[in-house]
Structure formats: structure tokens, C-alpha cells
RODO-2510 file (C-alpha; in nm, 4 decimals, decimal comma):
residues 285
     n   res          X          Y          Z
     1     x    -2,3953    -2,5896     2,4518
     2     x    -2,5636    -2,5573     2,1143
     3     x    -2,7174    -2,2108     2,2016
     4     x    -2,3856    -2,1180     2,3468
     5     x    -2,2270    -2,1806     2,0046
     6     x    -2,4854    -2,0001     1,7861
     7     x    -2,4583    -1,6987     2,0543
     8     x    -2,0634    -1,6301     1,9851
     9     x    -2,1481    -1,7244     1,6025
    10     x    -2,3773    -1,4299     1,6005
    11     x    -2,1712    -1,2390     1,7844
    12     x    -1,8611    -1,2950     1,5583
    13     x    -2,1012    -1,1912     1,2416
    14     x    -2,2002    -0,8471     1,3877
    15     x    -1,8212    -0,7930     1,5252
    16     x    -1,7318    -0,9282     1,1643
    17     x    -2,0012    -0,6671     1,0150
    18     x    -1,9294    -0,3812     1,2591
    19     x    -1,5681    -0,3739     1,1092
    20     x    -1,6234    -0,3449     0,7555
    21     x    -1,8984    -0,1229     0,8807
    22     x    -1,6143     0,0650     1,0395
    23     x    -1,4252     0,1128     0,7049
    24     x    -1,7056     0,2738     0,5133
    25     x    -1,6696     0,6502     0,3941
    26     x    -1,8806     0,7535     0,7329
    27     x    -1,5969     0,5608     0,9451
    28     x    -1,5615     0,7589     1,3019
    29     x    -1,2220     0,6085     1,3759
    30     x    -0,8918     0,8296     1,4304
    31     x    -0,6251     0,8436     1,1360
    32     x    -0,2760     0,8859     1,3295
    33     x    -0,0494     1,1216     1,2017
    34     x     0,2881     1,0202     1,3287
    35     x     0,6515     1,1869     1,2981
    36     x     0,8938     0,8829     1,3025
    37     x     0,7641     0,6809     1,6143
    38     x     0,6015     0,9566     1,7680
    39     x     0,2437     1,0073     1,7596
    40     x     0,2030     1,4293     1,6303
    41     x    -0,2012     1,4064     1,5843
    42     x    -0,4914     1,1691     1,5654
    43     x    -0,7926     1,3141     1,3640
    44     x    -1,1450     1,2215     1,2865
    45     x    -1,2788     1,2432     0,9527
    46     x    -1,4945     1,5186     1,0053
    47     x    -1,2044     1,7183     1,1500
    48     x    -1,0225     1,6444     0,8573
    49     x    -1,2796     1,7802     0,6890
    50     x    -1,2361     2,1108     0,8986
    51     x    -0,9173     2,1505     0,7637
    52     x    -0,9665     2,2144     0,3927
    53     x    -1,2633     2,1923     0,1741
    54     x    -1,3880     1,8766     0,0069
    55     x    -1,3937     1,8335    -0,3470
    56     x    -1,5388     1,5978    -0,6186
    57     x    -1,2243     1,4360    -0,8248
    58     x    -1,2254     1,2402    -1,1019
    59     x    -0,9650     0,9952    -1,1693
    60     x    -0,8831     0,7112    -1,3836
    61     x    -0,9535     0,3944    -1,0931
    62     x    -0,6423     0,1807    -1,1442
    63     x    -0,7703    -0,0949    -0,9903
    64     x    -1,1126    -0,1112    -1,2424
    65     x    -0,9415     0,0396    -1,5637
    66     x    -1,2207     0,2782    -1,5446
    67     x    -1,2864     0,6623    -1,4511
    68     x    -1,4607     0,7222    -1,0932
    69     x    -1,5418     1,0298    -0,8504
    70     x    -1,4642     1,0221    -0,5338
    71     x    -1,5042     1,3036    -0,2611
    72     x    -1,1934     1,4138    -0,1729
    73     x    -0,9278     1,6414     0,0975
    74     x    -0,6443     1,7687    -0,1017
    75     x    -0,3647     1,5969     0,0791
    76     x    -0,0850     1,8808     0,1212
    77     x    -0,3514     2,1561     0,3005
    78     x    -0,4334     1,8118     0,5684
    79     x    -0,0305     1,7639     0,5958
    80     x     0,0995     2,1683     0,6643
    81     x    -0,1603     2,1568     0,9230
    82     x    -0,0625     1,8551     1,0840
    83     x     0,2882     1,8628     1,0268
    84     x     0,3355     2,2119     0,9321
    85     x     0,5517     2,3157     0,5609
    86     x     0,8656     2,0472     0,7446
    87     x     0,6783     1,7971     0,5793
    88     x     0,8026     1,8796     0,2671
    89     x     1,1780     1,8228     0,4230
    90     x     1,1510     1,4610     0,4996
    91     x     1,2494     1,1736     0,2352
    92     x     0,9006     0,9767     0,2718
    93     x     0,5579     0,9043     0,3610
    94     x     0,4806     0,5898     0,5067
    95     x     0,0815     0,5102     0,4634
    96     x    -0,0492     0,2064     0,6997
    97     x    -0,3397     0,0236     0,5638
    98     x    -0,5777    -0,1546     0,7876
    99     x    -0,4858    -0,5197     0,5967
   100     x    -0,1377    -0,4707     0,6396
   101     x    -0,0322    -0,2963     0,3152
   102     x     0,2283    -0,0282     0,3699
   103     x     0,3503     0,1355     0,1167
   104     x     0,6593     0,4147     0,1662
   105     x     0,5702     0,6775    -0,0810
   106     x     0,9034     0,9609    -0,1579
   107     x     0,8345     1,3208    -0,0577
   108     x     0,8801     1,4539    -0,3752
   109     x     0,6104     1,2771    -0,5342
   110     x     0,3564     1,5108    -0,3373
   111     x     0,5415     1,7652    -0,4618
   112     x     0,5375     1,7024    -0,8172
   113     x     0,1760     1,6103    -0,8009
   114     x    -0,1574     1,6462    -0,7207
   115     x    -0,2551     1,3678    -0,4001
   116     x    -0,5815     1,3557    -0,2341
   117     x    -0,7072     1,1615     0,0611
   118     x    -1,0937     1,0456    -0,0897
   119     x    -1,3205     0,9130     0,1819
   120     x    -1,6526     0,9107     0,0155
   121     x    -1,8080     0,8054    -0,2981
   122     x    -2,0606     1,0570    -0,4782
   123     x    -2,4590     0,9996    -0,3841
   124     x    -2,3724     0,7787    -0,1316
   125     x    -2,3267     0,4761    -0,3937
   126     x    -2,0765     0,2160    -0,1657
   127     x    -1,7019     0,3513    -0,1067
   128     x    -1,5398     0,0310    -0,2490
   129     x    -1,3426    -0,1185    -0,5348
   130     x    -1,3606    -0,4454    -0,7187
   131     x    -1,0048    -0,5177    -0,7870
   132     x    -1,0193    -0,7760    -1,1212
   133     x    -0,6668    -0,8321    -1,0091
   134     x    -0,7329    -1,0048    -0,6862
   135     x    -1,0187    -1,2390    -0,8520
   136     x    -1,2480    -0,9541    -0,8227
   137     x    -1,2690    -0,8932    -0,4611
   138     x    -1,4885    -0,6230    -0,3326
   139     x    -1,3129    -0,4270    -0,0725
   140     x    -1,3885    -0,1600     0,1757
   141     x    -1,1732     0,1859     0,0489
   142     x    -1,2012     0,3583     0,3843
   143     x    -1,1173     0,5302     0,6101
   144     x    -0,8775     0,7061     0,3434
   145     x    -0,7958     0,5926    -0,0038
   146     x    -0,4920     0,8307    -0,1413
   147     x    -0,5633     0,8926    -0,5103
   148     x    -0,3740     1,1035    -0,7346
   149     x    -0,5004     1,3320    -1,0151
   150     x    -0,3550     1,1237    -1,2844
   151     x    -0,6055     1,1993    -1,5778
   152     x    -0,3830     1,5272    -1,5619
   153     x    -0,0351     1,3240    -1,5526
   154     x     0,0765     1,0937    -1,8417
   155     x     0,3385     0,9618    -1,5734
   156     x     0,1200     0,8437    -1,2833
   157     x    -0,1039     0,6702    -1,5862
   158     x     0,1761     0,5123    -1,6354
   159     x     0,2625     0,3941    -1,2953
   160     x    -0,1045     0,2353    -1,2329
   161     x    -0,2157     0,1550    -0,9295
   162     x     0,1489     0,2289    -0,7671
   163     x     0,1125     0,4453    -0,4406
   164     x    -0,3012     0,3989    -0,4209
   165     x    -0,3191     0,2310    -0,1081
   166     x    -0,6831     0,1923     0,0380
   167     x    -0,8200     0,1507     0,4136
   168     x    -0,4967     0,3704     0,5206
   169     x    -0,5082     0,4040     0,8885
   170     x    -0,1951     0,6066     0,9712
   171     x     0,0324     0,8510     0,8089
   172     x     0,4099     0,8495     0,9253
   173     x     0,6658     1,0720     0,7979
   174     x     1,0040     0,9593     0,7844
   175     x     1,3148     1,2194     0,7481
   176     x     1,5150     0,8711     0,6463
   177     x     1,5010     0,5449     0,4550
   178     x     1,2214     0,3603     0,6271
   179     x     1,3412    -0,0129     0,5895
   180     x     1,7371     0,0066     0,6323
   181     x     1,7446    -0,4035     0,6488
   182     x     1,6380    -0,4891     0,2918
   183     x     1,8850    -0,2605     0,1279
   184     x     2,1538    -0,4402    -0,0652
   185     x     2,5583    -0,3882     0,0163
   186     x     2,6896    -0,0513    -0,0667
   187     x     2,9244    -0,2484    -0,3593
   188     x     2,6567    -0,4222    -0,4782
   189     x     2,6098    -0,4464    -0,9025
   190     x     2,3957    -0,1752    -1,0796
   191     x     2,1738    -0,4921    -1,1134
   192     x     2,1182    -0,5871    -0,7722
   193     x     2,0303    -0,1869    -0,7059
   194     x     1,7693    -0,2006    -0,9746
   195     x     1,6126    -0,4968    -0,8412
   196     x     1,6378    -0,3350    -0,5218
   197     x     1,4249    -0,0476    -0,6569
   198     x     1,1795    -0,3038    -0,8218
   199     x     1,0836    -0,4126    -0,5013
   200     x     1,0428    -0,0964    -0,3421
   201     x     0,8014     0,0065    -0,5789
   202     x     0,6713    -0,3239    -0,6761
   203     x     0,7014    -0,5718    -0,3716
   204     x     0,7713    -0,3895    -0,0207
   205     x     0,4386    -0,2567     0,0599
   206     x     0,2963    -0,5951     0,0762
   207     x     0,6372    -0,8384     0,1643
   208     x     0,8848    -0,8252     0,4106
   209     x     1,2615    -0,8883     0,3848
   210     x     1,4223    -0,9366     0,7153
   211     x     1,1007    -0,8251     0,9139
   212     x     1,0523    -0,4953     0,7110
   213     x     0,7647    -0,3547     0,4834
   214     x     0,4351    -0,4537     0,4771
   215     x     0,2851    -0,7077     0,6720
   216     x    -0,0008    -0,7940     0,4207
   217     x     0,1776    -1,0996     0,2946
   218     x     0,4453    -1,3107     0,3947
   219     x     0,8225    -1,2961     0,4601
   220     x     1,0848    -1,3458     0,1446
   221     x     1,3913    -1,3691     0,2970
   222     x     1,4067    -1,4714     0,6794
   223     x     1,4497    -1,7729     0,7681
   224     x     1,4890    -1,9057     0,4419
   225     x     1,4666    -1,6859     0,1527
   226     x     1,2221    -1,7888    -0,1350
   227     x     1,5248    -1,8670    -0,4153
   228     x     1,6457    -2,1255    -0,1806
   229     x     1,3156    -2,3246    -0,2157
   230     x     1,1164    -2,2235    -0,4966
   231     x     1,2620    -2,3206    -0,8014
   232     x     1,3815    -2,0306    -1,0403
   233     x     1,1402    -2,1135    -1,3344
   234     x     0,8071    -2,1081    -1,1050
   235     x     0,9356    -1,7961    -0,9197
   236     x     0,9604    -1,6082    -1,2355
   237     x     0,5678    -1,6842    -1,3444
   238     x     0,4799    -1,6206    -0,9582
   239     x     0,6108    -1,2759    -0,9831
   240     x     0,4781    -1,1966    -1,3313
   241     x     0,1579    -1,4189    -1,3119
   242     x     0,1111    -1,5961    -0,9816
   243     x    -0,2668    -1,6634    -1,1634
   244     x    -0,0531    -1,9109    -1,3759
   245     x     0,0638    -2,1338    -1,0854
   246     x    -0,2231    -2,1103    -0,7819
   247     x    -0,5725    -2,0851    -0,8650
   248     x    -0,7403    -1,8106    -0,6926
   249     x    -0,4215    -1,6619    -0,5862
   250     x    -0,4858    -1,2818    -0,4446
   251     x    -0,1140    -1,1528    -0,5400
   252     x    -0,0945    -0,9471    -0,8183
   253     x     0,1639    -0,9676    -1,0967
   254     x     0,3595    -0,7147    -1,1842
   255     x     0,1543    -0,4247    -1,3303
   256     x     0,0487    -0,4388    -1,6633
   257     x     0,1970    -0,2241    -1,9263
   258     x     0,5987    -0,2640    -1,8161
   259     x     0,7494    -0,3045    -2,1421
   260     x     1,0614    -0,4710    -1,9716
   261     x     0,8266    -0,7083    -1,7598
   262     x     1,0619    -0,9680    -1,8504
   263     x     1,4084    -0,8074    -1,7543
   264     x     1,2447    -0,6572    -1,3858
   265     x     1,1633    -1,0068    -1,3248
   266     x     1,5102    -1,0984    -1,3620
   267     x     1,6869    -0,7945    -1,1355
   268     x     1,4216    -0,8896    -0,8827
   269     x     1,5591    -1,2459    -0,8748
   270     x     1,8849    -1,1200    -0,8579
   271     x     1,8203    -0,8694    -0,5715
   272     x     1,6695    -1,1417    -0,3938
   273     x     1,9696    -1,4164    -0,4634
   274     x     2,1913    -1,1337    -0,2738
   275     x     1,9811    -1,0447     0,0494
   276     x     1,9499    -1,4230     0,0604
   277     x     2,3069    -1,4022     0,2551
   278     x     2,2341    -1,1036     0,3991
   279     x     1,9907    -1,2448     0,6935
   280     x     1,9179    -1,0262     0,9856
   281     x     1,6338    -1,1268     1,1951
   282     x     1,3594    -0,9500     1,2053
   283     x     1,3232    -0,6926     1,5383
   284     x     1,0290    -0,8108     1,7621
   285     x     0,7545    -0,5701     1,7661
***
């Protein structure tokens, strides 16, 4: 029994190993390319790398306020092969992380600026990040980490680490709104439609309301939305320092630098108080 139990130990370690293995820069793993729910291509790396040349980028890493290189595919050669110039017709990008992060990035940001899918860091030094805002975690950035050339862009400084997902695993394009449950009523208050735009780009990519958005952390809103238990005061220093009320706690605030931390905080509340009687529940998968 005891060797039985140090056997599937092991084994868990290597699986355990083999995965983050898997995410490194030299991952051979497919990256889907899908149009809606249908699957258009699934490509390898290195035929990625067929597509367009590679090139060395240097940006300003939002999540270690400091500049790196990365190797890089310019990312709208990799999508008019894949999805030919129609691409540039849909409304977003939806980018699929291996932990569950999903963030639904507008078409017209890739065609204001510069995005790149890095998959490598120079001299072979380890593809990863420490992100100081997740108590320093070291994580895996591959298969694909979009990055943007921001060092050329006061705006996307601004915006920090918005729209850098890591360990992306599929690329969908959507000609509509991805998550049609967690919009607010068509009469709702210019409020409630700014904190409804708050947690698109703030909130979504990790939280679901009704079922949708990303499934790296949990549900707000179905069964029981998080005003109706948390009380106001503590909700407002979870979502602009949940540091300040869990120890250890791997959510981020919101990003440093809003001027108007204070008043987002407040429309997100607000958005929130509204879907809270606007239940749906969530579609099974």
C-alpha cells in the first residue's frame, strides 16, 4: 500500500512537471483559432512561426514595472492568414488562457496598435513573469503571451497590464458581444453603463456574472450576487485592495494609476446592485 502511494505521488509530480513543462516557450501544443464556435485552424508554434518572421520586442512588462524582450509574431500577419483581412470586421477577440482567464479584447484595438503574440524569452533565460501583484507568483507565460508595443503608445502605458493575458490557448473571434447575460437593461442609468464598462475591462476576464467571462475566479452574481452578502464597506477595499482584507489574496486591485479609483469603485457597486435582479442561470457547458 505504501509503495502504491509513493508510485501515484511520483507520478502526479512528473504529470504536475510535464504541464508547466508544457507551457514553456518550446510548448508543442496546438493554439485553436476559432470563428464563433467553430474551430477555423489549430497551429503549432513552429507553424506559427512559418507564417511571419519573429522579432525581438521590447516592451515595458506591466506585470514587473520593468522593460523586457521577448521574441515575438506580429499578431495581424498570424490573424489574415488564419482568418483572412474579415478579421478586421468582427467586434472582438476573445483570448482563452490555460488558468481560466479570458479576456474579450475589441477589434479596433489591433487596429490602432501594434499586438504581438511573444512565445520566447531572449537567450533562452525562463519565459515567465513574477507578478508582485499576485504575492509574487512566478508563472509560466506560454504558449502565447499577447503584448503590445506600448513604449511607443502613451495610451496602452496607461492602461497597464489591461489586455496582456498569458498562457493563451485559443483565439476566438466574435462578429458580436461575447457575454450578452451580464449586460445591464437597455434603460439603465449612465451609471450603471459605466460600471458595466468597468467590469468589462476590469473584472470579466477573470469573474463571471450569470455563467459568463472568465472562469479563473468565481461567480458574482448567480445564485446570490456578492452585494447581497458582503457588506458594502469590505466590498469596496476588496475591489480596490483585496491585500487589505485576506492575507495572501491572489486578486488584484484595480490597476494602479486610475485617478478616479475611488468613483469606478462606486459604478462597479452600482452595476453590480442592478444585475443582482437580473439572474439568469448560467447555460451548462
Amino acid at each position: 500500500m505504501k509503495v502504491s502511494l509513493y508510485f501515484l505521488f511520483m507520478l502526479g509530480g512528473l504529470l504536475a512537471f510535464a504541464f508547466h513543462a508544457g507551457a514553456a516557450s518550446n510548448d508543442p501544443a496546438t493554439i485553436e483559432f476559432k470563428r464563433g464556435d467553430k474551430l477555423v485552424k489549430a497551429l503549432s508554434l513552429e507553424a506559427m512561426r512559418g507564417i511571419v518572421p519573429a522579432v525581438s520586442l521590447k516592451i515595458f512588462e506591466p506585470h514587473e514595472n520593468r522593460e523586457r524582450i521577448y521574441q515575438a509574431l506580429p499578431a495581424r500577419p498570424v490573424l489574415d492568414h488564419v482568418f483572412g483581412k474579415e478579421w478586421e470586421q468582427a467586434r472582438e477577440i476573445v483570448f482563452t488562457s490555460i488558468d481560466g482567464f479570458q479576456p474579450s479584447i475589441p477589434v479596433e484595438k489591433f487596429l490602432a496598435h501594434s499586438a504581438y503574440f511573444a512565445f520566447a524569452s531572449p537567450d533562452n533565460a525562463p519565459f515567465t513573469t513574477t507578478n508582485p501583484v499576485q504575492n509574487n507568483e512566478v508563472v509560466q507565460l506560454g504558449p502565447l503571451y499577447l503584448v503590445w508595443d506600448n513604449l511607443n503608445s502613451k495610451d496602452l502605458l496607461a492602461s497597464g497590464d489591461s489586455d496582456f493575458p498569458y498562457q493563451v490557448m485559443r483565439i476566438t473571434l466574435r462578429p458580436d458581444a461575447p457575454f450578452p447575460n451580464i449586460l445591464p437593461p437597455a434603460n439603465a442609468s449612465e451609471e450603471v453603463k459605466r460600471g458595466y464598462t468597468h467590469f468589462r475591462q476590469y473584472c470579466v476576464s477573470c469573474h463571471t456574472i450569470n455563467g459568463e467571462g472568465g472562469g479563473k475566479a468565481p461567480e458574482l452574481n448567480y445564485p446570490t450576487s456578492v452585494v447581497e452578502y458582503i457588506k458594502p464597506e469590505y466590498l469596496r477595499r476588496w475591489i480596490l485592495s483585496p491585500q487589505s482584507i485576506r492575507y495572501n489574496a491572489r486578486m488584484p486591485g484595480l490597476p494602479r494609476g486610475i485617478a478616479n479609483a475611488e468613483q469606478v469603485t462606486e459604478e462597479l457597486i452600482t452595476y453590480l446592485k442592478v444585475m443582482s435582479i437580473m439572474k439568469r442561470e448560467p447555460a451548462q457547458p
